[in-house]
N, C-alpha and C positions, 0 to 999 in steps of 0.2 A: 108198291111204293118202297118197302121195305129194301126188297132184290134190288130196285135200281139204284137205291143209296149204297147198297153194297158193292157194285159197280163202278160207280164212283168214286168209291172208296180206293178201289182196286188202281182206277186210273189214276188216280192220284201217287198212290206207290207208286206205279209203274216209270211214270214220269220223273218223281225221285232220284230212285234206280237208276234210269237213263238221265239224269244230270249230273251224279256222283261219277258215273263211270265216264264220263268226259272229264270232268274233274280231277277222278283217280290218273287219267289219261292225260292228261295236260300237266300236274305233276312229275311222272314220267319221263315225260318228252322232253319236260323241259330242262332237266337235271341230266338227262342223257344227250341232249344237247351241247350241255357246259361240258361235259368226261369225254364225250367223243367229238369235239370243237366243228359241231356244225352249223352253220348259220343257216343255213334252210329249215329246219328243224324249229329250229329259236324262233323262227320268223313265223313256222307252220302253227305253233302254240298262241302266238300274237294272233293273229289272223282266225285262229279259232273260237277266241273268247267269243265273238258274237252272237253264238249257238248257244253257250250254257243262259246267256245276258237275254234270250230270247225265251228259253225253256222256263230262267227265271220267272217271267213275267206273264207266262205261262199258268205257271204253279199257284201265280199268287192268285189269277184269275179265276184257278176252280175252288183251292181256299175260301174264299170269298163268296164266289156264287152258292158252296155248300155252307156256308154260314149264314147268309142270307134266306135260305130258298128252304134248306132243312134243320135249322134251328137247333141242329144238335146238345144232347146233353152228354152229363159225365164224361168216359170214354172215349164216345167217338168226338167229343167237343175237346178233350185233353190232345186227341190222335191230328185235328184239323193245324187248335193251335201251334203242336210243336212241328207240325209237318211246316208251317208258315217260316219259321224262326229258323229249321233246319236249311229250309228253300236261301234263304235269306246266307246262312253261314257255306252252303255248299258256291254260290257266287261269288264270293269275298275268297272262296279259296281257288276258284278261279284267277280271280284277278292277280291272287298272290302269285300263282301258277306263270302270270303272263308279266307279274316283275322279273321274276328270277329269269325268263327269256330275254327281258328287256336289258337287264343285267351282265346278262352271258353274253351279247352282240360285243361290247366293248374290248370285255375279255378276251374274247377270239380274234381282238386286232394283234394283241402281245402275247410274249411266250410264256406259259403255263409257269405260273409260281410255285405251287408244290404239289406231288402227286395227291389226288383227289379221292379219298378215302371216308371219311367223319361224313361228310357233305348227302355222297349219293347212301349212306346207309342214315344220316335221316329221313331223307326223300324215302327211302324202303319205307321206315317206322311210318312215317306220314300217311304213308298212300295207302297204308295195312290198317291204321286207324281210321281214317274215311271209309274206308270198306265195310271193315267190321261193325263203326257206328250204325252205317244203314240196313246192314244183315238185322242189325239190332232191332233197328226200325221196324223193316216189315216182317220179322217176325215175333216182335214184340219183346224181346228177348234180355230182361233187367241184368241180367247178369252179366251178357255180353259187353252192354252199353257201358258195368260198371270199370268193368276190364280194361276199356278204351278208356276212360278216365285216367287210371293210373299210369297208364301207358305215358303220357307225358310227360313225367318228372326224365325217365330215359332222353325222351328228347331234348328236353330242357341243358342236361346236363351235357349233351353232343353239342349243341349249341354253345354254351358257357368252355368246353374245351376247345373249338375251333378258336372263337373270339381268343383266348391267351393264347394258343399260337400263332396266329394271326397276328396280334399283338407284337410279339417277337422277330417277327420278318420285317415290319415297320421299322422296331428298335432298330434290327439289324444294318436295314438301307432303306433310306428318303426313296426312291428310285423303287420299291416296293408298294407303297403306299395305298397307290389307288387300286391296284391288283387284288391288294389284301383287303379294301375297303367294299373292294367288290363281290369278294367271298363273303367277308363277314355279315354284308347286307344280306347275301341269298339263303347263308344258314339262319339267318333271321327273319326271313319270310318263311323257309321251312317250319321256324321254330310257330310261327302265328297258324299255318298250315295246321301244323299239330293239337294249337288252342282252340280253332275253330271245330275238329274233330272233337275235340273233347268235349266243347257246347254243343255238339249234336248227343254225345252221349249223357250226357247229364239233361237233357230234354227228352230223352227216348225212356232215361229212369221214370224221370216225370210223368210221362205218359203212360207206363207199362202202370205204374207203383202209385201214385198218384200223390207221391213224396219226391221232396227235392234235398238234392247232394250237392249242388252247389254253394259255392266258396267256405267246402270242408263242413258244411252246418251240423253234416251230424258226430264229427265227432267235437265241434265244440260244445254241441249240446249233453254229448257222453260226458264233458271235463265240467258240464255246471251239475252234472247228475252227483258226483261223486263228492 
């Protein structure tokens, strides 16, 4: 009984794994899509989501049946939950994945507003942080997880520099507008991309540590120590 819970166990990574990396994938495509103006591409990222929307539903199935059937405690009941809530943020970064293509169609009617730099090295930071979150995952690995945490604030601030330049092509010409409106929305899915990595890694702490890092707790609880 034991061996087969561990199998289980196993299956359930597995599947993970392979929804992240459709994920990681769909990121990608879809940002290479916008830099290298192809609409097949854009279209190919659309038309994909209904694989991760299915793995989803999937995941949440064996979740479930192992909560039900094997009752799990401590660890492997920490390992189910946050496997559920990761399941959960790795779709949502799907579907971000399948704005930013929805995004890019428009784009590719007009000519490129400015060369495209800030953009596809979020999409990098992003796609290295959903990675490394679930390297976290299945090898349990607190430290890794805590890493992708910080890893954020970098996007955050790529994000907050596009937007003011962005900003300034608008000032510059009306006639710019929704060019720029359309950029600043895709580094803004990046930037949620980047959030939801980072709730996979602050649940993988969770689960490793069986203590929680989010929203800063522990160092406000360092500032009440003191």
């Amino acid at each position: 009984m034991e061996r087969h819970f561990d199998e289980e166990l196993r299956e359930l990574k597995e599947k993970l794994l392979q929804m992240a990396s459709l994920a990681e994938e769909s990121i990608a495509k879809a940002v290479k899509a916008l830099v290298e103006r192809d609409k097949k591409l854009a279209q190919n990222v659309i038309d994909s989501d209904e694989e991760i929307n299915m793995l989803e539903i999937e995941i949440d199935e064996i979740c479930l049946k192992l909560l039900a059937l094997r009752q799990p405690i401590a660890k492997d009941l920490r390992l189910i939950a946050s496997a559920l809530k990761i399941n959960s943020d790795l779709e949502r970064i799907g579907d971000l994945s399948v704005n930013i293509a929805e995004r890019t169609l428009p784009l590719l009617e007009e000519p490129l507003l400015k060369p495209l730099i800030d953009i596809p090295r979020m999409a990098e930071l992003a796609q290295k942080m959903v990675k490394d979150s679930l390297d976290a995952f299945v090898n349990q690995d607190a430290e890794l997880a805590r890493s992708v945490c910080r890893r954020d604030d970098e996007v955050d601030q790529l994000n907050h520099q596009i937007f003011r330049e962005l900003l300034t092509y608008m000032f510059q010409d009306p006639k710019n507008i929704n060019r720029a409106v359309g950029l600043i929305l895709i580094g803004r899915h990046l930037e949620r991309i980047a959030d939801h990595a980072t709730n996979i890694g602050e649940d993988v702490f969770y689960m490793v540590q069986g203590r929680t890092i989010k929203h800063h707790i522990e160092e406000k609880n360092a500032k009440e120590k003191k």
